[in-house]
C-alpha positions as CSV (number, residue, x, y, z in Angstrom):
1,X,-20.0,6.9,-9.9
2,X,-20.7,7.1,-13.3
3,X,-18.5,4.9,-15.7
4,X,-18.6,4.8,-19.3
5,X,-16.3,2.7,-21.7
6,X,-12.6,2.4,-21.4
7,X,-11.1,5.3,-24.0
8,X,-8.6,4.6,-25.9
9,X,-5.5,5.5,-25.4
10,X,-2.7,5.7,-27.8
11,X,-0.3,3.2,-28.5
12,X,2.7,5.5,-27.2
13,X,1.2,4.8,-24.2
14,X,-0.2,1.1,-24.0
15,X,2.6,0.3,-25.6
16,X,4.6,0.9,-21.9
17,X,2.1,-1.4,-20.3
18,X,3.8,-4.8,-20.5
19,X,7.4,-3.3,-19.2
20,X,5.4,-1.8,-16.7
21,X,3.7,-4.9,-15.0
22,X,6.3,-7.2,-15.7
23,X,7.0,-8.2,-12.5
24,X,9.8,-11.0,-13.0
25,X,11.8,-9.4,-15.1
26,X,13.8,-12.1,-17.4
27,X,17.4,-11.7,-17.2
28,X,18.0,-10.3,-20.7
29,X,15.3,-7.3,-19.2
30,X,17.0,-6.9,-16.4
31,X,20.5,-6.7,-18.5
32,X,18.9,-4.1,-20.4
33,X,18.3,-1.7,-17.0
34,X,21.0,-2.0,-15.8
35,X,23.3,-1.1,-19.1
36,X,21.1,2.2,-19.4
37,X,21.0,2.8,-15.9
38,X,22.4,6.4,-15.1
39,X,25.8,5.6,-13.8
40,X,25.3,8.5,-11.2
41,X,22.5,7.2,-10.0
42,X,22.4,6.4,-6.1
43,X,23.1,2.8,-5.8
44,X,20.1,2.5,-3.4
45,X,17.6,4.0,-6.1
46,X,18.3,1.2,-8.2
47,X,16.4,-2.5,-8.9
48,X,17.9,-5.0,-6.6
49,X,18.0,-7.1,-9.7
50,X,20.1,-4.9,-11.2
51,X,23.0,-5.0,-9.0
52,X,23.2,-8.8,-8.9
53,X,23.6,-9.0,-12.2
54,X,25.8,-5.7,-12.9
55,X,29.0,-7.7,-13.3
56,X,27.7,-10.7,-15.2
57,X,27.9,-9.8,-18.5
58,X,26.8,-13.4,-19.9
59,X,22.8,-13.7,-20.6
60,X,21.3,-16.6,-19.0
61,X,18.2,-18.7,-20.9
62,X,14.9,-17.4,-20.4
63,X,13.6,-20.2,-17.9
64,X,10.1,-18.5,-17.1
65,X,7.2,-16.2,-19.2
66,X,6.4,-12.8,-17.4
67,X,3.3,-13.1,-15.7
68,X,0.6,-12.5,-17.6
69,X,-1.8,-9.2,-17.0
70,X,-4.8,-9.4,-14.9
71,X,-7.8,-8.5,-16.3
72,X,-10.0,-5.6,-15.0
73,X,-11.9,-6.3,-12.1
74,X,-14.8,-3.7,-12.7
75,X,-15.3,-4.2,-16.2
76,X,-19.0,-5.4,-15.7
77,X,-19.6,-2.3,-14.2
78,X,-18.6,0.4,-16.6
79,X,-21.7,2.3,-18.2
80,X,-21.7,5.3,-20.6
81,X,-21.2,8.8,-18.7
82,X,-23.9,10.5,-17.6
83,X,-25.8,11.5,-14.5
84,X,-26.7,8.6,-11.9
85,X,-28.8,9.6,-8.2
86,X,-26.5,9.0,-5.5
87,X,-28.7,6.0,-4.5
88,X,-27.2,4.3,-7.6
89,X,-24.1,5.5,-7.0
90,X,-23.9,4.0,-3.8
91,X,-25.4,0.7,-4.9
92,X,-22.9,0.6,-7.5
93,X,-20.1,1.2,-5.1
94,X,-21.3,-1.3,-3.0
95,X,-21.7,-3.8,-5.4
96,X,-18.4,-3.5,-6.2
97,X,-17.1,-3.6,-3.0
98,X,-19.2,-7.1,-2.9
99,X,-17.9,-8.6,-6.0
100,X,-14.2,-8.4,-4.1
101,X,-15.3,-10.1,-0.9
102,X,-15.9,-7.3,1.2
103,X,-12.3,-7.3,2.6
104,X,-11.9,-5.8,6.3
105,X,-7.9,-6.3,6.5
106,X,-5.9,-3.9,4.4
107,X,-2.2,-2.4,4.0
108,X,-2.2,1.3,4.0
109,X,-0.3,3.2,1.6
110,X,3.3,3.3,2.6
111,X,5.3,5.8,0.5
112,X,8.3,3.4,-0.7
113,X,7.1,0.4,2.0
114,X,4.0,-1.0,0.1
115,X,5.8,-2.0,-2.7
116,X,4.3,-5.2,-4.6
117,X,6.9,-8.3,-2.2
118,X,6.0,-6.0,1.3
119,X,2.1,-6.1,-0.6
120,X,2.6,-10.3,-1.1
121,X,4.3,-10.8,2.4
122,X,1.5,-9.3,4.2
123,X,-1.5,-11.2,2.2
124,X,0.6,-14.3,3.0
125,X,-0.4,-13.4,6.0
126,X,-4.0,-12.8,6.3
127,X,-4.0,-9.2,4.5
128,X,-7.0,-9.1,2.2
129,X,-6.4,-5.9,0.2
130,X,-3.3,-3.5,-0.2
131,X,-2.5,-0.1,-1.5
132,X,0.2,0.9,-3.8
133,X,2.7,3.5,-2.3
134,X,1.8,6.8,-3.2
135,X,2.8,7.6,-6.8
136,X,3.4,11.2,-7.9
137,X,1.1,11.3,-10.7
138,X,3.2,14.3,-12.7
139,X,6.1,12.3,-12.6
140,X,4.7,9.0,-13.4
141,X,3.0,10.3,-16.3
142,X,6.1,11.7,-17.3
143,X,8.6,9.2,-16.2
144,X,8.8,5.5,-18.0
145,X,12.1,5.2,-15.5
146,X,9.6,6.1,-12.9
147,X,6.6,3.7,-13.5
148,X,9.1,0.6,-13.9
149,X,10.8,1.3,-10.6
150,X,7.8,2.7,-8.5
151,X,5.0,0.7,-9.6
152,X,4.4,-3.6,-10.5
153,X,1.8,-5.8,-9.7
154,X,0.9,-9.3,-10.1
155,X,-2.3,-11.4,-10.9
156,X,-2.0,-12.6,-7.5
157,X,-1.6,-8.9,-5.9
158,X,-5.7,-8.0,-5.9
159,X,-8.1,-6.4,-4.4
160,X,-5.5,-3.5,-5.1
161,X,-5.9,0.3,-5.0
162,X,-3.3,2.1,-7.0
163,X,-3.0,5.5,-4.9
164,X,-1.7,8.9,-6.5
165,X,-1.1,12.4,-5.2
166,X,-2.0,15.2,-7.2
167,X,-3.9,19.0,-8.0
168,X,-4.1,18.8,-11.6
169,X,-7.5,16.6,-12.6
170,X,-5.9,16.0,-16.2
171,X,-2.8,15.0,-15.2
172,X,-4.5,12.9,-12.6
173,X,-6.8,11.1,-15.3
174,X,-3.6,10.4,-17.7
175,X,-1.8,8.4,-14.9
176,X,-4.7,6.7,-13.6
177,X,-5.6,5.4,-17.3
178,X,-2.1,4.2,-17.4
179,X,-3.4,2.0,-14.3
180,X,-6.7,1.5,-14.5
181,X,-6.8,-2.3,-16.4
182,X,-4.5,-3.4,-13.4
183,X,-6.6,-2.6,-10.1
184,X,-9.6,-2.5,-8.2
185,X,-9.4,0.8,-7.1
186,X,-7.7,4.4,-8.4
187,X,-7.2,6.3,-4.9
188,X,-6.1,9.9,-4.5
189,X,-4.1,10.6,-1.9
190,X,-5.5,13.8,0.3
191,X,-4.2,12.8,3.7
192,X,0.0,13.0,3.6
193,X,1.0,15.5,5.7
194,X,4.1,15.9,5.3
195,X,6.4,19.2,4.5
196,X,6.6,18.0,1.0
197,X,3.1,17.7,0.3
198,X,2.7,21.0,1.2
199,X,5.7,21.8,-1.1
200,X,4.0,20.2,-4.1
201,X,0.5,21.1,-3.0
202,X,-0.9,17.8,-2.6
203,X,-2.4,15.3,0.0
204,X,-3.7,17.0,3.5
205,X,-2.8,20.5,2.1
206,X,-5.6,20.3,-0.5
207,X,-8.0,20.6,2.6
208,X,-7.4,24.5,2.2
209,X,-8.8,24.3,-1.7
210,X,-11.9,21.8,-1.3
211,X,-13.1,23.1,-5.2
212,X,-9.7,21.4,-6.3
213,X,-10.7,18.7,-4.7
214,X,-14.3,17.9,-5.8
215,X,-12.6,18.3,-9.4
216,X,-10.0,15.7,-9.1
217,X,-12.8,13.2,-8.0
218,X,-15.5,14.0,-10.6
219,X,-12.9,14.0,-13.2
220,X,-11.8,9.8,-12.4
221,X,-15.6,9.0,-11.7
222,X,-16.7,10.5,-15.2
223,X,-13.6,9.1,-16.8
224,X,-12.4,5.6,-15.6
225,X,-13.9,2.0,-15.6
226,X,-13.1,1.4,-11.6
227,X,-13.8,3.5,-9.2
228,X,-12.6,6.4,-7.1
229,X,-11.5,5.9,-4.0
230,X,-10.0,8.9,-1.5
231,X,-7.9,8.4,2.0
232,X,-8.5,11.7,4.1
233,X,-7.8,13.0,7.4
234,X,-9.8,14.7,9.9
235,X,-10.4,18.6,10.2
236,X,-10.2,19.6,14.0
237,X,-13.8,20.4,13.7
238,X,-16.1,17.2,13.4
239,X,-18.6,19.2,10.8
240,X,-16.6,19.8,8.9
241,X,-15.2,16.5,8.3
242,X,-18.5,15.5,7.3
243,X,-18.9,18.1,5.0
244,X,-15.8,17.1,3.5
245,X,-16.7,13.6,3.3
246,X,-20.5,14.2,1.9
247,X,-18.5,16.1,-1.0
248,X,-16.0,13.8,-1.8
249,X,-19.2,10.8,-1.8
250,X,-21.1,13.3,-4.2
251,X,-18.4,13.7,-6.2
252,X,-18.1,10.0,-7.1
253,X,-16.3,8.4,-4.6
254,X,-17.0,5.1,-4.4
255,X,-14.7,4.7,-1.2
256,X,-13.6,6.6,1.5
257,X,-10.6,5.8,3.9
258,X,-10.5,7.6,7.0
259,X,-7.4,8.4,9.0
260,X,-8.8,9.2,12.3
261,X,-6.1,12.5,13.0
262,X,-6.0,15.9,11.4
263,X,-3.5,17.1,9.4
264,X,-1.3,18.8,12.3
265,X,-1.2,15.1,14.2
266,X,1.6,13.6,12.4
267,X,3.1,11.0,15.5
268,X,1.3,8.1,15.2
269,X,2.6,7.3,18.8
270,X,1.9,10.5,20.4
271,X,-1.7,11.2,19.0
272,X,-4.3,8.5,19.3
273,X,-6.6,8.7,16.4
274,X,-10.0,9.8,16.8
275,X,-12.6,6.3,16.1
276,X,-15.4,8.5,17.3
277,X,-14.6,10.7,14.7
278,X,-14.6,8.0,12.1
279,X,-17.9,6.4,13.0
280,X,-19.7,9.8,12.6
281,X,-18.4,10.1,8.7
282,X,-19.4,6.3,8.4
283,X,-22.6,7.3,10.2
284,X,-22.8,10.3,7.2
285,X,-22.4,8.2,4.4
286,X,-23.9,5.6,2.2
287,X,-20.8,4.4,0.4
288,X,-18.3,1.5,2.1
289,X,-15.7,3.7,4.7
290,X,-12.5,2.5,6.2
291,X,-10.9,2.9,8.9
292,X,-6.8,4.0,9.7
293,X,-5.6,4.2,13.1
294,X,-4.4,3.1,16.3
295,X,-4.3,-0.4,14.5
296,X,-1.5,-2.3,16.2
297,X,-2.5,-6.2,16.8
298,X,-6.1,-8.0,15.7
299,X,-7.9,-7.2,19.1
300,X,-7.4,-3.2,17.9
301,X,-8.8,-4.8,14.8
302,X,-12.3,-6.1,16.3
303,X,-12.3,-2.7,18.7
304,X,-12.4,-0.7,15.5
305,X,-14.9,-2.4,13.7
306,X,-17.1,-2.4,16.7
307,X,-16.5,0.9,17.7
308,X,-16.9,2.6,14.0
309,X,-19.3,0.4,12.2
310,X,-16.7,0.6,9.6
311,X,-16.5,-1.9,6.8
312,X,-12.2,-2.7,7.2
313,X,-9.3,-1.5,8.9
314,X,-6.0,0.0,7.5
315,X,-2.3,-0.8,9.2
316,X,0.8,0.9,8.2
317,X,3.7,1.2,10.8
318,X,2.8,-1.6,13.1
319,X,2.7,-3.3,9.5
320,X,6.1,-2.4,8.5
321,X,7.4,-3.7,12.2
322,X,5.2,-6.8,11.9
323,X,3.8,-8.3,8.4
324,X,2.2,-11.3,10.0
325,X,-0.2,-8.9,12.4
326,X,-3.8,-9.3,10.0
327,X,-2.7,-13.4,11.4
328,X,-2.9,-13.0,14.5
329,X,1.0,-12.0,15.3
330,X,2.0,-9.7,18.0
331,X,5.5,-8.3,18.9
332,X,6.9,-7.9,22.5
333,X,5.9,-5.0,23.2
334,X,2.2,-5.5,22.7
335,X,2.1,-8.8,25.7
336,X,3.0,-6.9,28.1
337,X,0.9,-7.7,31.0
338,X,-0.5,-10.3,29.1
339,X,2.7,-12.6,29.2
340,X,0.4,-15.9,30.9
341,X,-2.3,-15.8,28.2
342,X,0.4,-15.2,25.3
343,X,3.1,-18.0,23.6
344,X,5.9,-18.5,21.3
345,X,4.2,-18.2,17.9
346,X,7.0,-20.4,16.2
347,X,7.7,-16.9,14.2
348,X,10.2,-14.2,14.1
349,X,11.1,-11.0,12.3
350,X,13.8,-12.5,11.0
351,X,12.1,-15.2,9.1
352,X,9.9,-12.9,8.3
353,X,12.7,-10.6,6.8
354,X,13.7,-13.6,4.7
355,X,10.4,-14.0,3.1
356,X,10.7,-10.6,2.0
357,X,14.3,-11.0,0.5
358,X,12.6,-14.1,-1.6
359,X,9.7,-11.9,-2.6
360,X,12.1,-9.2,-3.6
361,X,13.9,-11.7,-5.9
362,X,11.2,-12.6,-8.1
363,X,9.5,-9.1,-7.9
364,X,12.8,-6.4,-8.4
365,X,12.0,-3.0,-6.1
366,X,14.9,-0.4,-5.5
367,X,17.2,-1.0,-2.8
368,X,16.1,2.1,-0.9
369,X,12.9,0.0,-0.4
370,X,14.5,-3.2,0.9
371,X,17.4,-1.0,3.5
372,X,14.2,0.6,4.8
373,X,12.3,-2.5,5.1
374,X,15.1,-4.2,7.1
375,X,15.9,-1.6,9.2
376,X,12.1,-1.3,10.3
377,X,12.2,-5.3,10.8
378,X,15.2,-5.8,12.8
379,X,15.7,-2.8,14.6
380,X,15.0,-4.2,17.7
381,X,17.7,-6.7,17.2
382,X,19.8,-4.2,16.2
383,X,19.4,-3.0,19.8
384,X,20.8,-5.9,20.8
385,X,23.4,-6.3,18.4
386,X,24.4,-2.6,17.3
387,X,27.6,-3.7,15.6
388,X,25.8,-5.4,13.1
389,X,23.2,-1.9,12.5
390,X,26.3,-0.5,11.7
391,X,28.1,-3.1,9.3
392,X,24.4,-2.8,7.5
393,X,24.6,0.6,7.5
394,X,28.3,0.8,6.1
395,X,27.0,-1.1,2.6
396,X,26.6,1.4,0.1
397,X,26.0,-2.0,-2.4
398,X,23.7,-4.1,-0.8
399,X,23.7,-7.6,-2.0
400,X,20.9,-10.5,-1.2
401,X,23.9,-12.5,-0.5
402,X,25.1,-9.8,2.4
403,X,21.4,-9.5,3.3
404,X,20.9,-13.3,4.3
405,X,24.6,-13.4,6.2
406,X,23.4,-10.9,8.2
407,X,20.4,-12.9,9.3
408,X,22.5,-15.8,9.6
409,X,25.1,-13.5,11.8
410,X,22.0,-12.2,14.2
411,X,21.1,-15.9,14.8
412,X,24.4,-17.2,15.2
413,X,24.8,-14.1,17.9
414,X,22.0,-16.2,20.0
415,X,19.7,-12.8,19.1
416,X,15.7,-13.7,18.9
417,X,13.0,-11.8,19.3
418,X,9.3,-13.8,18.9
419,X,6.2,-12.8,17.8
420,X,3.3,-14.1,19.9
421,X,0.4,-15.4,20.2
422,X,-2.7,-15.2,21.8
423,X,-3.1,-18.9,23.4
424,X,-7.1,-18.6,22.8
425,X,-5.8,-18.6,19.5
426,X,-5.9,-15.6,17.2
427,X,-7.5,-17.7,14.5
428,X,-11.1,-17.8,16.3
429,X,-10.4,-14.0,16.3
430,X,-9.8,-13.8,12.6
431,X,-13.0,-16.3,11.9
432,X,-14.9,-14.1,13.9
433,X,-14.2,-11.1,11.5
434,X,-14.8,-12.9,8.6
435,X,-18.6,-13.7,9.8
C-alpha cells in the first residue's frame, strides 16, 4: 500500500463535508430538507426526520452542536507515493489493522440495512467494526441529495469501512476522497451478485474483467491516506481464487474479505459457504483476511476462526434478524435441540426494534431503511399476528409514533418471541475470542 499526503481537494467539494456527516441534524437543517424535498418523491425515500417535522412549520431552539468530525485514523501512516516490496506492504497493512484492535466481529455491508443506527445497534452489542451499505460511487460523486441520505457517520461509528461499487478507477478515487478523513477503511465492492450489478457492471461481474480490477485497486492504494480494502467471492475453481486474491494483495490491498460462495450461489440458506475455500486464500496471503458466511450465532463464530485461520468474521442476514448475535444472542430457531442447555436471555426483537427507532431519531436514514429493518425484525411475530403485517404494510407515511404503537400492540397481543442464551454463558465464549 503505498500512501502519500492527503491532496487537496477543492473547496466545492470539502465544502459538502459538514452536511454530509452531520449526523443529528438540528431542526432548522432538517426544516431545510424537507422544504426542498422533491414533492414527488416516494415518501419511503425520504429522512424519517423529515416527515415528523413536515407539518410543523415553527423552528425549534437549537438545543445540541452536530457532532464533531472524527479525525483520520491512518494519518500516521500516509507516506509519499512510490514503490514499497510487498513485505512492507503487508507490514503496513498489518500495522494498521493493529492500531484498530484487531477486531474479529464485524457487520457486513448490507445495501440499505447497514445504515449508521443498524451500524450503532449492533456495536452496542458486541460488534467491533461495520461496513457502510454499498454506495454507488457515480452517483455519490454526482449526487449531494445522495451522499446526505445514503451516507453519515459518527465519532463513535469506527473501525468503519466505507464500501463502494464501481468500474471507473477515477470516478472511484473522487468518491472515496470525499470519504476518506471519515473511515478506517475505503472498500470496493466485487462480490454483489445481483442482476443489477451486472446491469451496471459492478461487484461479482467484474470477475470477467480482472485488468479492471487490479486498476481500481492500485488507483486508491497510490492515491488515498487509508487503505484499500476489497470483499470478493469465490470462483468455482479454487486456483483461481487465489490467483484472484494474490492480485488484488499486489495491487495494494491492504484487506481482503472473503465470501465463501461464487458468484452463481446467491441463497444464503440453500448454499453453505465454502470455509475450506477461505482458509486456502488466507493460507495464500500475507495481508489480514476475513471471513463471510454461514455466520448465524457465536459458536459459527469460533468454528470459523478455527477452521480458516482467519483474522474476523462478517454477519449480514442473521444480523438483520438478530443485532444482539456478536453478544452472545440466539433466535428460536437456532436452540433447537439444544432447548435444556439454552434460557430466556431477558431480550427480544422487539426491544431490540425499539433501540433502533431511538437510534434512527438522533441519526435520520430514509424510511425505506427503517420498513425494511422492521419487517426483517418482527417477521416472525408477524406470523403470529398477520393483521398487524398488514396494518404496517397499509402505511404509506410511517411515523415513529405508529412505529412504537405497533410494538406496544404486539405486546399487548400476548406475542413474544426470546432470544436465548447459552446457560454456559456466551460471555466466556466472547472472552475466549478476544484472547
Amino acid at each position: 500500500m503505498n500512501f502519500k499526503p492527503m491532496t487537496m481537494i477543492p473547496l466545492r467539494v470539502t465544502s459538502l463535508y459538514p452536511p454530509l456527516l452531520t449526523v443529528k441534524p438540528t431542526m432548522a437543517q432538517t426544516r431545510t430538507r424537507t422544504l426542498h424535498s422533491d414533492p414527488s418523491q416516494d415518501s419511503d425515500d425520504l429522512l424519517c426526520s423529515d416527515r415528523n417535522n413536515h407539518d410543523n412549520q415553527q423552528e425549534q431552539p437549537e438545543h445540541e452542536e452536530p457532532s464533531s468530525l472524527p479525525e483520520t485514523a491512518s494519518s500516521s501512516l500516509a507516506s509519499p507515493r512510490g514503490y514499497l516490496s510487498g513485505e512492507v506492504r503487508a507490514e503496513r497493512a498489518w500495522a494498521h489493522w493493529t492500531k484498530l484492535g484487531r477486531p474479529k466481529l464485524i457487520v457486513a455491508p448490507m445495501v440499505d440495512n447497514s445504515e449508521l443506527p443498524f451500524r450503532m445497534l449492533c456495536r452496542r452489542y458486541g460488534a467491533e467494526a461495520a461496513y457502510t451499505p454499498m454506495l454507488h460511487s457515480r452517483i455519490f460523486t454526482e449526487s449531494e441529495k445522495y451522499r446526505n441520505e445514503e451516507f453519515a457517520t459518527c465519532k463513535e461509528d469506527r473501525p468503519l469501512f466505507v464500501q463502494f461499487c464501481a468500474n471507473d478507477p477515477e470516478i472511484l478515487l473522487n468518491a472515496a476522497r470525499r470519504v476518506e478523513p471519515y473511515c478506517d477503511y475505503v472498500d470496493i465492492n466485487l462480490g454483489c451478485p445481483q442482476r443489477i450489478a451486472r446491469r451496471g457492471n459492478y461487484g461479482a461481474f467484474l470477475m470477467d474483467n480482472l485488468p479492471l480490477v487490479k486498476s481500481l485497486v492500485e488507483k486508491l492504494a497510490l492515491n488515498l491516506n487509508v487503505p484499500v480494502s476489497c470483499k470478493i467471492r469465490v470462483f468455482p475453481n479454487l486456483q483461481d481464487t487465489i490467483k484472484y486474491a494474490k492480485m488484488l494483495e499486489d495491487a495494494g490491498c491492504s484487506l481482503l474479505a472473503v465470501h465463501g460462495r461464487t458468484r452463481d450461489e446467491k441463497d444464503g440458506k440453500k448454499f453453505r459457504a465454502d470455509w475450506n475455500a477461505i482458509k486456502a486464500v488466507k493460507n495464500a496471503l500475507r495481508i489480514p483476511v476475513l471471513a463471510n458466511g454461514n455466520v448465524r450465532h457465536m459458536e459459527d463464530v469460533q468454528k470459523c476462526l478455527e477452521e480458516t485461520g482467519c483474522e474476523g468474521v462478517l454477519s449480514a442476514e442473521s444480523l438483520l434478524e438478530n443485532p444482539a448475535l456478536f453478544a452472545g444472542f440466539r433466535t428460536a430457531e437456532w436452540i433447537v435441540g439444544s432447548e435444556e442447555s439454552s434460557k430466556d436471555g431477558n431480550l427480544d426483537q422487539a426491544d431490540l426494534l425499539v433501540e433502533y427507532l431511538k437510534l434512527c431519531e438522533k441519526y435520520p436514514v430514509p424510511w425505506r431503511m427503517i420498513r425494511s429493518h422492521v419487517h426483517k425484525l418482527l417477521g416472525e411475530w408477524f406470523r403470529i399476528q398477520p393483521g398487524v403485517r398488514e396494518d404496517l404494510n397499509a402505511q404509506n407515511r410511517l411515523t415513529f409514533e405508529f412505529l412504537y404503537n405497533l410494538v406496544d400492540r404486539l405486546r399487548e397481543l400476548g406475542v413474544r418471541i426470546p432470544l436465548y442464551k447459552d446457560t454456559d454463558d456466551a460471555e466466556i465464549l466472547a472472552d475466549d475470542l478476544a484472547s
